[in-house]
Structures are given as C-alpha cells and as structure tokens.
VOGU-3710 file (C-alpha; in Angstrom, 3 decimals, decimal comma):
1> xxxxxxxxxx> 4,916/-4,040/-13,104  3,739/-4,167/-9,558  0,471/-1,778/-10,552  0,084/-3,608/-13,524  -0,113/-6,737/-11,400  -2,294/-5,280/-8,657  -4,473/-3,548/-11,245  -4,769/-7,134/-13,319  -5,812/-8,982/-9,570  -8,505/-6,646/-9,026
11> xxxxxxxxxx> -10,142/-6,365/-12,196  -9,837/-10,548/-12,231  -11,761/-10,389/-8,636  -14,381/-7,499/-9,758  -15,284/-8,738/-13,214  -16,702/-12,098/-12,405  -18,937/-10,908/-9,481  -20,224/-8,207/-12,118  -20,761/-10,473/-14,940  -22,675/-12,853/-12,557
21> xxxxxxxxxx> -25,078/-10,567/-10,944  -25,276/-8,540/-14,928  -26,512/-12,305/-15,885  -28,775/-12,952/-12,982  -30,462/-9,829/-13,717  -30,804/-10,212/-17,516  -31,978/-13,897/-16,921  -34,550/-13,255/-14,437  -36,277/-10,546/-16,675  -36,131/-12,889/-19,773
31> xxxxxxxxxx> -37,757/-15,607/-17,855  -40,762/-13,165/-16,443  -41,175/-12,182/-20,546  -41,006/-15,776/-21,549  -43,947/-16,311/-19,217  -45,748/-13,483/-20,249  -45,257/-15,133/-23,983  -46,145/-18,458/-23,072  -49,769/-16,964/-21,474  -50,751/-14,927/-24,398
41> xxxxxxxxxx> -49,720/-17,828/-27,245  -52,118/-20,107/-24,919  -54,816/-17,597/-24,873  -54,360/-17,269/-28,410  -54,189/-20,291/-29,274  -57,574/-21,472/-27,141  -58,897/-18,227/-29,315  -58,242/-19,792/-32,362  -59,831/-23,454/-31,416  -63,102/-21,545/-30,457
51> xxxxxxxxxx> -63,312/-19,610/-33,969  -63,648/-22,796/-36,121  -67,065/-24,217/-33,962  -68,490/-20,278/-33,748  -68,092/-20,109/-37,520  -69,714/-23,443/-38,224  -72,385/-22,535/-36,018  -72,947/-19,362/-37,180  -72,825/-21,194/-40,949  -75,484/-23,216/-39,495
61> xxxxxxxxxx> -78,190/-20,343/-38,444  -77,403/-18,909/-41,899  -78,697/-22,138/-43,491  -81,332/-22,773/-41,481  -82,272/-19,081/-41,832  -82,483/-19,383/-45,641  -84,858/-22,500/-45,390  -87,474/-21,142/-43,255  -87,458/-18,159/-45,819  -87,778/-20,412/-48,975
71> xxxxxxxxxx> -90,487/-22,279/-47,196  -92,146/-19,074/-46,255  -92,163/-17,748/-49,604  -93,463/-21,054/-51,419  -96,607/-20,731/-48,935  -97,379/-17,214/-49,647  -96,758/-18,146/-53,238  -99,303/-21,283/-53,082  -101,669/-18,931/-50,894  -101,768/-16,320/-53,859
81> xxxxxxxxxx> -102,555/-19,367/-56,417  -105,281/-20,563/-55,148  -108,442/-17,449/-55,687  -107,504/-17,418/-59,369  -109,246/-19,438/-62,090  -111,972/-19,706/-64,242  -115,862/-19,349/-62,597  -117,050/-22,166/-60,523  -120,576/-23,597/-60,190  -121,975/-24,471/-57,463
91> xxxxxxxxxx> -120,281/-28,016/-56,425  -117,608/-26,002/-57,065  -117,886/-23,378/-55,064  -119,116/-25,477/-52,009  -116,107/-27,566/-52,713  -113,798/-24,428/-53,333  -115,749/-23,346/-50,132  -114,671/-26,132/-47,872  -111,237/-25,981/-49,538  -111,184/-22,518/-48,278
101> xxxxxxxxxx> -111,807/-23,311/-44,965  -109,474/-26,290/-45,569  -106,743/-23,782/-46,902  -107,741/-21,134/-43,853  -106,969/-23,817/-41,218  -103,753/-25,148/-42,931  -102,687/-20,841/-43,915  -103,112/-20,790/-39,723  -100,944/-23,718/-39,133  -98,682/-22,175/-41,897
111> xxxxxxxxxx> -98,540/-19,228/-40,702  -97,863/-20,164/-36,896  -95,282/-22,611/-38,176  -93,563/-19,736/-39,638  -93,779/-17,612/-37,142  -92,168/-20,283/-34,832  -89,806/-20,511/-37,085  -89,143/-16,679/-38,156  -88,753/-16,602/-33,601  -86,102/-19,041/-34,461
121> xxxxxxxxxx> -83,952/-16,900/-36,865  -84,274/-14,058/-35,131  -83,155/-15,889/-31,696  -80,134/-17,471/-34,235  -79,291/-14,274/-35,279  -79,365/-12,415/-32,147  -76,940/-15,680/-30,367  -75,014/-15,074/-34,097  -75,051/-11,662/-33,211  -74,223/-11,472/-29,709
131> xxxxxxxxxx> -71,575/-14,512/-30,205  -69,922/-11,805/-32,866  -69,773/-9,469/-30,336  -68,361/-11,328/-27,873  -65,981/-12,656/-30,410  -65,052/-8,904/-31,103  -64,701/-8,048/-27,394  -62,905/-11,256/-26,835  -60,682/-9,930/-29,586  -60,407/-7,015/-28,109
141> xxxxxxxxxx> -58,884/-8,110/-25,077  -56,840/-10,101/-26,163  -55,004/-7,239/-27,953  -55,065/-5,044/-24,967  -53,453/-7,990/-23,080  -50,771/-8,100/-25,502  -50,158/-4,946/-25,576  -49,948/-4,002/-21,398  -47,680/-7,245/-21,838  -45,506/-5,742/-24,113
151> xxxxxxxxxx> -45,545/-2,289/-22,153  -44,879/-4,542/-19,614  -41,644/-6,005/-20,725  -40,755/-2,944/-22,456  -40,728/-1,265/-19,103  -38,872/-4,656/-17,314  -36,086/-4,108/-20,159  -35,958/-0,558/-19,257  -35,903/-0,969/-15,871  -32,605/-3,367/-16,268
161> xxxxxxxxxx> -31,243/-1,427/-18,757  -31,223/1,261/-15,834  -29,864/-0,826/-13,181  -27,094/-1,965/-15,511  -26,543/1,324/-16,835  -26,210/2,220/-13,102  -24,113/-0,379/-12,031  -21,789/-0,007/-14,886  -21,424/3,302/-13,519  -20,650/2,307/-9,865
171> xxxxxxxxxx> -18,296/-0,082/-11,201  -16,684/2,562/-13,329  -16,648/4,978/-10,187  -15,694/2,566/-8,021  -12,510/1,639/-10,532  -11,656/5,094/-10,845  -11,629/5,325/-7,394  -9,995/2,049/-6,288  -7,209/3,120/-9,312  -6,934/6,472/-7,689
181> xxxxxxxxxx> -6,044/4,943/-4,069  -4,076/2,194/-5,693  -2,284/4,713/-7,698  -1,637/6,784/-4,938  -0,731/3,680/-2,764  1,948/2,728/-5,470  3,258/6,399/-5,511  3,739/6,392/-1,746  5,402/2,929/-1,536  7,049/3,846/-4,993
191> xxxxxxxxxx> 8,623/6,940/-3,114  9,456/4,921/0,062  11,372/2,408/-1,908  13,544/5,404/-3,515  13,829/6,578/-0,414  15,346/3,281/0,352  16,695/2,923/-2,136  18,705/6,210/-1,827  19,651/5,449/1,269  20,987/1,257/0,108
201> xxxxxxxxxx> 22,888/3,005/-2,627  24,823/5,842/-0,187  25,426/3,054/2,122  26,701/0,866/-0,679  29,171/3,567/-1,770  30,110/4,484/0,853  31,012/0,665/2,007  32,736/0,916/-1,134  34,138/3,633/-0,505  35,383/2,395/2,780
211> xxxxxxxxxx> 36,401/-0,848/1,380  38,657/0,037/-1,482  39,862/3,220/0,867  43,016/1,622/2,044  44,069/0,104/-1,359  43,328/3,846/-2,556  45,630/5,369/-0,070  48,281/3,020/-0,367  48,399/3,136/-4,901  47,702/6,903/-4,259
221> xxxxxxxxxx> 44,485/7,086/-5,467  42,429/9,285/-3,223  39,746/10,842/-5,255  38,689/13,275/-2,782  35,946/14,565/-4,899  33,941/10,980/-3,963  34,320/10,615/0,166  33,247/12,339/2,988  35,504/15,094/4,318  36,649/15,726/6,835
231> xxxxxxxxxx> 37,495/12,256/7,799  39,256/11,024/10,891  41,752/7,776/10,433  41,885/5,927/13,665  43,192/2,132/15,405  40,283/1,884/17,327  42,577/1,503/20,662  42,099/2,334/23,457  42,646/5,981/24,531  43,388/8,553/22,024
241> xxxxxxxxxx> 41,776/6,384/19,393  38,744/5,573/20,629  38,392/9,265/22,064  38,830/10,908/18,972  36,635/8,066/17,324  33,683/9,573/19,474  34,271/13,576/18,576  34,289/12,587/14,876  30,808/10,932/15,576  29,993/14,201/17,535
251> xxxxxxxxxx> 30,867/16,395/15,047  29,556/14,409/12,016  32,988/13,443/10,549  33,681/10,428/8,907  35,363/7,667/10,816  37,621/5,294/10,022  39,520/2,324/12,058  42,172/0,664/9,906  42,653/-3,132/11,022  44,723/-5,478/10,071
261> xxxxxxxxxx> 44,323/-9,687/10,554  44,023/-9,694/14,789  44,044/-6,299/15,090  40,211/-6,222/16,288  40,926/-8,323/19,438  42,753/-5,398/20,821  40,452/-2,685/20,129  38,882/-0,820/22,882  35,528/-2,162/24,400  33,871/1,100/23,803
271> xxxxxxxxxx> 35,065/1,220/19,769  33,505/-2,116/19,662  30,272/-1,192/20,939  29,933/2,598/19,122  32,474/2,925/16,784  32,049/-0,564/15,037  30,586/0,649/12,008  33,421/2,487/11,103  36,088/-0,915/11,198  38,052/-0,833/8,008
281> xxxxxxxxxx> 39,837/-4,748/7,581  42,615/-4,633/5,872  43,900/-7,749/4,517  47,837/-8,690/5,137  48,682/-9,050/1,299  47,990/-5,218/0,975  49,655/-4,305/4,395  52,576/-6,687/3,022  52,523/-5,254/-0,871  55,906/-3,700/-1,919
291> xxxxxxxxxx> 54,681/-0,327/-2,012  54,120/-0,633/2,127  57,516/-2,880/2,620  59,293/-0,252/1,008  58,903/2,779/3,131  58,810/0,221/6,076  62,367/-0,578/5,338  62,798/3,532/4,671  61,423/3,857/8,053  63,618/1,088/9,703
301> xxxxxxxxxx> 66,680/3,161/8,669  65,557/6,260/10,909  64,486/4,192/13,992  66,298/0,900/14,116  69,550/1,909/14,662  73,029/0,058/15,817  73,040/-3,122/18,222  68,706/-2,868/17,153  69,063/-4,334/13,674  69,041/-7,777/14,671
311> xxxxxxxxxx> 67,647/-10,306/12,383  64,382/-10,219/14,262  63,978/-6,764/14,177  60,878/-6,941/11,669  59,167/-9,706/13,233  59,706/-7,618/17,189  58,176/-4,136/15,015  54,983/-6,129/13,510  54,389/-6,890/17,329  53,508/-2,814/17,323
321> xxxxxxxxxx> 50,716/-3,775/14,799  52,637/-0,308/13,334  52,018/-1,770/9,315  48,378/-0,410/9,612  49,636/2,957/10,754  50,832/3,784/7,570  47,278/3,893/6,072  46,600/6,627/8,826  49,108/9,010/7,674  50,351/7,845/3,940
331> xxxxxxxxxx> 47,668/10,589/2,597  46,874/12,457/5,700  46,449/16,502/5,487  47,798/16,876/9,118  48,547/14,116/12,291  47,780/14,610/15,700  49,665/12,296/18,307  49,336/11,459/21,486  51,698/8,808/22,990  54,899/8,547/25,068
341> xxxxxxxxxx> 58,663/9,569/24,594  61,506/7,672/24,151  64,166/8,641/26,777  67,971/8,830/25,088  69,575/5,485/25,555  66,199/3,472/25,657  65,112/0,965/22,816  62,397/1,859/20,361  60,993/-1,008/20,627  59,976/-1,111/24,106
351> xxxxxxxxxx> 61,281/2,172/25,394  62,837/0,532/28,429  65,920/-1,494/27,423  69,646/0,225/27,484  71,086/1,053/24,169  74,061/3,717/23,017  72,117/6,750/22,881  73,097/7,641/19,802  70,748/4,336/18,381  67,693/6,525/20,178
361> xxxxxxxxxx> 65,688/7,869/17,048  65,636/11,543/16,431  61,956/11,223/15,921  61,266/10,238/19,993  57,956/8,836/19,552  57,487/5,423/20,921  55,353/2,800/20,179  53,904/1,888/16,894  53,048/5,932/16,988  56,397/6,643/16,435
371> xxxxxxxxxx> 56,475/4,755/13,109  53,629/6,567/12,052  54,936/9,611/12,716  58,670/8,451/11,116  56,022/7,790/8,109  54,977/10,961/7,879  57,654/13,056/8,196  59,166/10,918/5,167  57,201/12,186/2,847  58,121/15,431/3,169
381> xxxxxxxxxx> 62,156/14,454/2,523  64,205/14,179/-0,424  61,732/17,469/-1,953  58,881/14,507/-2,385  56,488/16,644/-0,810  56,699/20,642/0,138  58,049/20,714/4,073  55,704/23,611/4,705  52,421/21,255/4,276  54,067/19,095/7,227
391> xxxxxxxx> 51,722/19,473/10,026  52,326/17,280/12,856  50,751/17,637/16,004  52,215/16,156/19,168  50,558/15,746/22,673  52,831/14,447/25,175  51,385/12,772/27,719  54,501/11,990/30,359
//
C-alpha cells in the first residue's frame, strides 16, 4: 500500500508537467502551420482577384483583334472591286483616273491605318502573351510555395513527433528508473521494518513470557519448550541477588526478579540501574491464591514451631517478603543459597530471640531464604517428587 501510494504521488507530480510541456509543443507547431495556411490562402486568394481583370482584358485584345481583321479584309475586298467592269471612255477613264489616284491616296491611308492597327494586335498579343506567362509563372510559384510549406510542416510535425517520441522515452526511462530506486527503497525499509518487527514481536513474547511466568509457575504450567533457558530467578536484593543478577547478564542467561507490591523499594541500587529490565511484578492476589497459602501453611509447620505460633505469626513472616520466594524455587531445577544460620535456641524469625531449641527448624536457614529453601525441599516429600532430583546448594556465609 505504501508503494502503491508513493508510486500514485509521483506519477500525479510527473504527468501534469509532461502533459503541459507535450501541449506547449504541439500548440506552438500548430500555430507556425496555421500561419503558413493563412499566407498561402491570402496569396491565393489575391491570385484569384487578379484572374477575373487578366481574362477580361485578354477578352478585350481578342475583340479588338478580330475588328481590325474584318476591317482589313473589307478594304482589300473593296480594293479588288474596283479595276473590274465594263470599258470606259474617256470621261471615264479620266474620272476612273482621278478616282485612282483618289483610291491610291485613301489605299495609303488604309493601309497605314492598318498597319497601326495590325502594331496594335501584335503589341495586345504579345502583353496577352507575356501576361499568360506571367500568369503561368505566377502559378507556378505559387505551387512551389505550397508545397516547401507543406514540406515545411511535414518536417515541423516530424520534428515533434521526435521530440515527443523522445521524451516519452525519457519519461519511460526515467519511471523505470525512479520505480527501480523506489522499489529498492521500499525493499530496504520493507526489510528494516521486519527487522523491527522481529525484534517488537521477540520482545513482546518474551514480556509475555515474563508476565504470565509467575502465574505459570505457580498453576504448574511451565512450557519450557517457549522461554529462554537457562534462566536465573532472583529478588533483586542486595548481595547474592544482585550478584548473580549480573553473571546471568554476563553469561547471556535469562534474568528474572520476582516482586511483589513494595518489594521494589528494597531492591539493590545497582539491580535498579542494570538489572531493571528483568523486574517481574507480581500482584498480591496471585502471591495470596490458595495454591501459594497452602504450602505456606505446609511450610509454617516445619519452621514455626512451639511458643512461635502466635496469632501474628503470618503477619511477622510476610515482613520476610518470603511469599515471592516461592516463585524462585516452586519449579526450579536446582537452588543455590547464600544466607545466614540459625543458631539452636534462636527464633526463625529474627535469628536472635531465645526459644526451646527444639522450636529451631531442622532446615537452619534464616531469613526469608530459609522459607525458600523449606519450599523446596517440600516438594521432594511425601514421594511428590523423586529425592534424587533435590539439588540444593548452600553457601554459608558466617
């Protein structure tokens, strides 16, 4: 959709600019043949108001042609009249004689008159003549002007259908191009975004994962087939906790700090700054559920013993923040402790107040470790799990 977009943009940017400078081009060239149009209709059109007046003129010589030559002939006809006849006598023949000299004089006058006027056709017809020619030549170039207008515009076409033809190709190249780099563009920010993609999702299960990890643990639902082993379960106190947060890190284990409402007030300053990423918060319905209040109350027989069972006893152990520290070990393949020792005849609570020493727990671990441990250990009584897959590790630090 994104390339579909991107593609639609530029080809909405590109097109127009195309289209205009296609029409500018197409324009101007129809404009230059309109002009050469206009000139040769005028030139025509002056051509075909002259015909009209050389035609009557030319009509005109004819005519006046024709009349000189009827006039000539009836002359030499009249002259070729007169010596026939009957014989004349004398009066006759002096008056035929003067008429002769009569008819000499006017056959002069006749014949200069038409030789004036035969000077007078042939100027006509050589104007009529030359007046053709000119008409012809005139003819002449006006067809040659037509046609070097028409190669003319023929070759102005051609010469845009080129440039079009070229810049249709540009464009094309230039698409193909631009499409190529665009497509390429897309493929490296398509592959980014998987990348990130990839990289959202792990995090995503894997904060789901980490977020449904204590509910898991306590319904006994570990799918180990979907986290990240091996995985260290931690407090985030100070100490051990914090210590063994930062090997995990070292050695590319997944971490985990199970808290519970408070709990993070009282983690160490250097969890808090490095290790923060691996807080688990645990709400206080789960760490309260009947499932956790049961082997808390299993627990509470092993290290609440005697004159310790007071009514308070629950509220004094939840001081130990020890309800979390079943999470650690309720599916744990093996524990490693370090903490301190109860002495014989010392509370469990606080490891300093006198009690019968028979009320000191068998499992010696004080603290809210020692619940842990008393955790662990259960669930390898009563045959619930096999005794040899115990493996508890103790460092004692006294």
């Amino acid at each position: 959709q994104v390339a579909e977009g991107l593609e639609a943009s530029l080809e909405a940017s590109l097109l127009p600019s195309l289209e205009t400078f296609v029409r500018q081009q197409v324009a101007e060239g129809l404009e230059a043949l309109r002009s050469e149009i206009s000139a040769a209709k005028d030139w025509q059109q002056r051509f075909e108001q002259e015909e009209p007046e050389l035609q009557a003129q030319r009509l005109a010589e004819r005519q006046l042609g024709d009349c000189c030559g009827a006039d000539w002939d009836k002359e030499i006809e009249a002259k070729d009249k007169i010596p026939a006849g009957r014989s004349m006598d004398k009066e006759a023949a002096k008056s035929r004689s003067g008429r002769d000299g009569e008819e000499e004089v006017i056959g002069r006058s006749t014949a200069a008159s038409l030789s004036n006027r035969s000077a007078e056709v042939s100027t006509c017809m050589s104007g009529s003549i030359a007046e053709e020619e000119l008409r012809q030549q005139l003819r002449g170039e006006l067809r040659q002007h037509q046609e070097e207008h028409r190669q003319q515009v023929a070759a102005a076409l051609d010469e845009v259908h080129q440039e079009l033809l070229g810049l249709q190709e540009e464009v094309r190249k230039g698409d193909e191009l631009r499409r190529q780099q665009q497509f390429q563009l897309y493929e490296e920010q398509l592959e980014q975004l998987q990348r990130i993609t990839t990289k959202v999702e792990a995090k995503l299960e894997a904060q789901k994962l980490e977020c449904g990890l204590a509910e898991d643990i306590v319904y006994g639902n570990i799918d180990r087939s979907r986290i990240e082993l091996p995985m260290l379960l931690s407090g985030a106190c100070d100490g051990a906790d914090e210590t063994f947060g930062d090997m995990a890190i070292e050695h590319r284990h997944r971490l985990v700090h199970f808290l519970g409402p408070g709990d993070e007030e009282w983690a160490s300053m250097r969890a808090k700054e490095t290790q923060k990423h691996a807080f688990e918060h645990v709400k206080k319905e789960l760490l309260e559920n009947k499932i956790v209040s049961e082997a808390f109350e299993k627990a509470g027989e092993s290290r609440v013993l005697g004159s310790q069972r007071t009514p308070d006893w629950r509220a004094r152990v939840a001081e130990m923040a020890s309800r979390r520290n079943f999470l650690q070990v309720r599916c744990a393949d093996a524990v490693y402790v370090v903490g301190w020792r109860l002495e014989e005849g010392k509370d469990q609570f606080t490891g300093r107040g006198d009690v019968d020493p028979c009320e000191t727990p068998l499992l010696d671990v004080g603290g809210g470790t020692g619940w842990a441990c008393q955790w662990y250990v259960d669930r390898f009584a009563d045959g619930r799990e096999d005794p040899a897959r115990c493996k508890l590790f103790f460092f004692d630090d006294a």
